[in-house]
N, C-alpha and C positions, 0 to 999 in steps of 0.2 A: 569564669565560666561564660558570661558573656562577650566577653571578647572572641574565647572561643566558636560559639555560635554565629557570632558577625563577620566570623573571618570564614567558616564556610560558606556562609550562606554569600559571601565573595566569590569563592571560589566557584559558585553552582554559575554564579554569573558572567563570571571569566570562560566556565565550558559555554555556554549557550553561546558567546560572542565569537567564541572558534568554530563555531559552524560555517563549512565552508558554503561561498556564496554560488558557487556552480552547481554543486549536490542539492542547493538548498530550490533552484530555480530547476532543479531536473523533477523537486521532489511535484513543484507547481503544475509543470506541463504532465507531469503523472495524472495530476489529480484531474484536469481538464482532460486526460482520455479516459479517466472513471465515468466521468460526468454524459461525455460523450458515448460511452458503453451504453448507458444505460438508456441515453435517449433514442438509440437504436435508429431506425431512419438512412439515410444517407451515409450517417458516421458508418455503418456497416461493412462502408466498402473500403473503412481502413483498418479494420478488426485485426488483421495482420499484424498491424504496427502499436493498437492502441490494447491490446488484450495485452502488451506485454509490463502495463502498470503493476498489477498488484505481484506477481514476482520480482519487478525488481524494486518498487515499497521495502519487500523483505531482505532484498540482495544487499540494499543500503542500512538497515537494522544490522544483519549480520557483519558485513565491513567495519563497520566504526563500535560495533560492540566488544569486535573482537580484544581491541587494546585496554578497554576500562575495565576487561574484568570483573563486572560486578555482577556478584550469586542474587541479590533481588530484584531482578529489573522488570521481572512480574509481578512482585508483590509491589514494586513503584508503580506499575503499571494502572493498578484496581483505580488511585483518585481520578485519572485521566478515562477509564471506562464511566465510571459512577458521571462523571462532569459530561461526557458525551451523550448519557445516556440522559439526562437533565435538559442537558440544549437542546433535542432532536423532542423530548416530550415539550417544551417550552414553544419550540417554532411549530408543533405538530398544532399543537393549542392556538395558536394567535391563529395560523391561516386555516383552521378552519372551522375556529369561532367566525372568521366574516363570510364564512357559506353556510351556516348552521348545519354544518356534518360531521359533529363531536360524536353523535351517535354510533357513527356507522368504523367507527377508530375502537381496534383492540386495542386495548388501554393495557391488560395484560401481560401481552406481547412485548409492546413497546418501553414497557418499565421493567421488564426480567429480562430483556434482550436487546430489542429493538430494532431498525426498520429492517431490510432483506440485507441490505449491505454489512449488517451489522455481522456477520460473517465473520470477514476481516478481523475484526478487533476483536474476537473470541480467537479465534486460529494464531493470531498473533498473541496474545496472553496464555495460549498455554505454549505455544513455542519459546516464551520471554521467561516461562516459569523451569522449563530443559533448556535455558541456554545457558548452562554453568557446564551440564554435560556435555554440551555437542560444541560449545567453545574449546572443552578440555580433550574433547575425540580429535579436534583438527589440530590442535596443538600437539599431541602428544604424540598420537597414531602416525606412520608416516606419509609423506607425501601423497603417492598411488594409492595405499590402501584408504585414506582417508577421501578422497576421489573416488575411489570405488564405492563406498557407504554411499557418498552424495546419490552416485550412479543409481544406484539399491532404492532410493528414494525417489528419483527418476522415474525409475523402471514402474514404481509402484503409484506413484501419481498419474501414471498414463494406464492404467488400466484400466478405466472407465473407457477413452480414446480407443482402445485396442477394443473393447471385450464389441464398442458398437460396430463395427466395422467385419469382426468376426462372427457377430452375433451369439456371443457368450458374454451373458449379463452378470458376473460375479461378483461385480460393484454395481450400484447406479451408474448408466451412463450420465446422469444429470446430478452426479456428485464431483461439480465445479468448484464449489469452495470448500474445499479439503484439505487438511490440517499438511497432506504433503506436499501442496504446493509452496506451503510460508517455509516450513522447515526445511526440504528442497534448497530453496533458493539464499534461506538464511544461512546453511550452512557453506554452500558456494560463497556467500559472499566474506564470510570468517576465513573459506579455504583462498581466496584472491587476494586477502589481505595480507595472511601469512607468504604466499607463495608468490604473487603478484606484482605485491604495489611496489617490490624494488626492483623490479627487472620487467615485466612487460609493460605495467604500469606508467614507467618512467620513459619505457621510448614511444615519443608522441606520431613520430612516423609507422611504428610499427604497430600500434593500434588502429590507425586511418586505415593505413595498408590492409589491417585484415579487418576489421572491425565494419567498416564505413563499407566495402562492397559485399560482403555477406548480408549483412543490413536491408542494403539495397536492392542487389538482386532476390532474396528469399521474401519481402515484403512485396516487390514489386509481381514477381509471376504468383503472390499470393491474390493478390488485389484483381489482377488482371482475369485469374482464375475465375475470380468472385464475380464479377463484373458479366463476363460470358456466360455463368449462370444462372446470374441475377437478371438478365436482357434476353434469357432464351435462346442467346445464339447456337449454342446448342443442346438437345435437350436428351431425356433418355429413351423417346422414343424413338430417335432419330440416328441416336451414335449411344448405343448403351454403354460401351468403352470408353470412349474419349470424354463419357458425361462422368462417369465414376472415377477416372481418372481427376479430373478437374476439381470434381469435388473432395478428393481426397487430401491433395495440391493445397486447396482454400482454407482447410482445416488443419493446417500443420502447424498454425499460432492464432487460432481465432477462438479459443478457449483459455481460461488460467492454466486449466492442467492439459492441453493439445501439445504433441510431441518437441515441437520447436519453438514453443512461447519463453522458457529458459533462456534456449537462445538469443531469442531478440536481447530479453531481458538483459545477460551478460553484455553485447555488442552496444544497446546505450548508455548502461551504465560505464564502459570502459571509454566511450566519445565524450560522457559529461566532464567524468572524473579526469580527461588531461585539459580539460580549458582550464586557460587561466584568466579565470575571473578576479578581480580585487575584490575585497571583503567590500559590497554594497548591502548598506544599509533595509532598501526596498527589496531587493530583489531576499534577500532573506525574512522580511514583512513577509513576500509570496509565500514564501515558504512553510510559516506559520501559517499563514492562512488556508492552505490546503487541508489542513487539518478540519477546519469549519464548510469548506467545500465538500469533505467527503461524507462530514456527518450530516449536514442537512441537504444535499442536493437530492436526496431521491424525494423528502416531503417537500420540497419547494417545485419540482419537475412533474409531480402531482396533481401540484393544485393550482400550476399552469396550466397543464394539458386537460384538468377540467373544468375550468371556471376562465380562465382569458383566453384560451381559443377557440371555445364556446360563444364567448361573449362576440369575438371579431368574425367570426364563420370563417375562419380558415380551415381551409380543407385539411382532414386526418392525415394523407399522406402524400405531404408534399416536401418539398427543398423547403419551402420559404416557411411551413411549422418546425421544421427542424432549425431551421437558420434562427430563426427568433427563441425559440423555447433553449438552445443553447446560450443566448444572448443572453436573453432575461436570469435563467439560471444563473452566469455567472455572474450579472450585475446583482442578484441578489445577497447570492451568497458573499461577495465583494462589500457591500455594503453591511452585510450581518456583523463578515468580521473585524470591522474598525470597534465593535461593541465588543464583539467578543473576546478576542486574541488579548485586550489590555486585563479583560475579569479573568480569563483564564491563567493569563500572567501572576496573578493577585492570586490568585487563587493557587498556585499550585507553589507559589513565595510563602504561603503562610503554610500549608501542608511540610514543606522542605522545613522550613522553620519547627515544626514543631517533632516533626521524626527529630533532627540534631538537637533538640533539647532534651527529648527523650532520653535518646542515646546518650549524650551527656549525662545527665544527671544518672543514667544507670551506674553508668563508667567512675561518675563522682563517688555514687554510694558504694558500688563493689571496691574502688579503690578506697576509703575510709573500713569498710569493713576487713578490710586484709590488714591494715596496717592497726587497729584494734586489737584484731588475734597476735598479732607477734608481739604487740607492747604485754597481751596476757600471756 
């Protein structure tokens, strides 16, 4: 029985080392446009291109889950919430025990949930707890019609987008983190896997070719949009058309669920997915470590933005508090995870460890018990 237990808990270790090191360095520069989201600022004017993390976060869940097949990968999910939710109360504690503003911190909140971002990791757990279904829909259902559900899912994540625009409020229009944009996207990336990775996937010319100027052009007249209305060059007193127009333009990926943020999403995931990276060692470190960037950058971006640039008197809205409170965050969180990433390692080897002994020893006794009844 031991032997058995040592030889999976090998094999847990032989998948972790297959993680490819392109996806793994796509998942890092994801995390650095969360970071960037949130600090809002300047980063604003790439919203186009950086609102399209958290759909494909999920694009790359659905991809690679597609082939493992496994019905609990939400209820594996709970030790990695529960450990998230421990680190974010732990850094919440240290920075802002040295400003004594423990006080003014829902403690509540933060330990049945946790900070805003924590969104994500709910939306993704219950996606991970339907991903047996909506694994077995793209597999089974065909092609088109299984494209069309995605579609259906689509349709229904952008109606927050639509209803403001129309002014028929049937959602929240500020219901951005909504269970259909994870689903959406994860089931896209189950339906790429199947459909995809042996024919578009494999021609690297014919991803660039579409891929790389959709990309470009759709992020670019988004930005430029943003920019003209961000500078006033024209405004709606002035050009009511061309101002609604522009603004319409800027918001076509500068939300999670905004009509063309999928898209993006699709177009980098299919540019990372044909580099050919060798399996490096660091660059898949990054990759772990995004993990720790996404859980504590909004209390670390906090308690920059109220205690050191307070302390420096730099001005509230400028380039140069954006340029540094991006800096400092990631030097932070950069240095958290050298502590982190090995405890969580530890941590989640002894969890593994202990489901396969479980499981074993059930296996041992139901199989002992079967072969009792037949000797009676």
């Amino acid at each position: 029985m031991k032997k058995n237990i040592e030889l999976k808990i090998e094999n847990i270790k032989k998948d972790s080392a297959k993680r490819k090191s392109n996806i793994e360095l796509l998942r890092f520069i994801l995390c650095i446009f969360i970071v960037m989201i949130h600090l809002g600022g300047i980063y604003n004017y790439v919203a186009p291109l950086i609102y399209c993390s958290v759909p494909t976060f999920a694009l790359i869940t659905g991809f690679f889950l597609y082939n493992k097949e496994d019905n609990y990968a939400g209820l594996k999910f709970i030790p990695t919430i529960i450990f998230f939710i421990v680190l974010n109360l732990i850094v919440t504690l240290i920075l802002n025990a040295t400003t004594s503003s423990l006080s003014n911190i829902n403690w509540l909140v933060l330990v049945t949930y946790g900070p805003g971002q924590f969104w994500y990791i709910w939306a993704m757990f219950f996606t991970l707890l339907i991903s047996p279904i909506l694994v077995l829909g793209v597999k089974q259902l065909p092609k088109y019609t299984s494209l069309f559900i995605i579609f259906v899912f689509y349709i229904t994540m952008n109606l927050p987008a639509v209803g403001e625009h129309i002014n028929i409020y049937i959602i929240d229009r500020n219901w951005y983190g909504n269970i259909f944009v994870i689903i959406t996207a994860f089931m896209l990336g189950a339906w790429m896997n199947k459909y995809l990775s042996d024919t578009f996937l494999t021609n690297k010319k014919k991803v660039i070719n579409y891929c790389l100027p959709i990309l470009v052009i759709l992020v670019s007249i988004q930005i430029v949009a943003y920019a003209i209305i961000k500078n006033k060059v024209v405004t709606n007193d002035h050009n009511a058309v061309l101002y609604q127009l522009l603004n319409n333009i800027k918001k076509l990926s500068t939300q999670n669920n905004f009509p063309l943020t999928i898209l993006v999403a699709f177009c980098i995931f299919s540019l990372f997915y044909i580099l050919n990276i060798p399996y490096n060692k660091f660059i898949n470190y990054l990759g772990k470590a995004s993990m720790i960037f996404f859980v504590a950058h909004f209390t670390i971006r906090d308690w920059i933005d109220s205690n050191l640039m307070q302390k420096w008197e730099i001005e509230t809205y400028s380039v140069k508090r954006d340029l540094i409170s991006l800096s400092l965050t990631i030097a932070i969180c950069g240095s958290l995870s050298l502590i982190v990433i090995p405890t969580y390692s530890s941590y989640m080897k002894q969890f593994n460890k202990s489901i396969i002994y479980i499981k074993t020893k059930i296996k041992f006794y139901s199989k002992r018990n079967s072969i009792s009844q037949d000797v009676k």
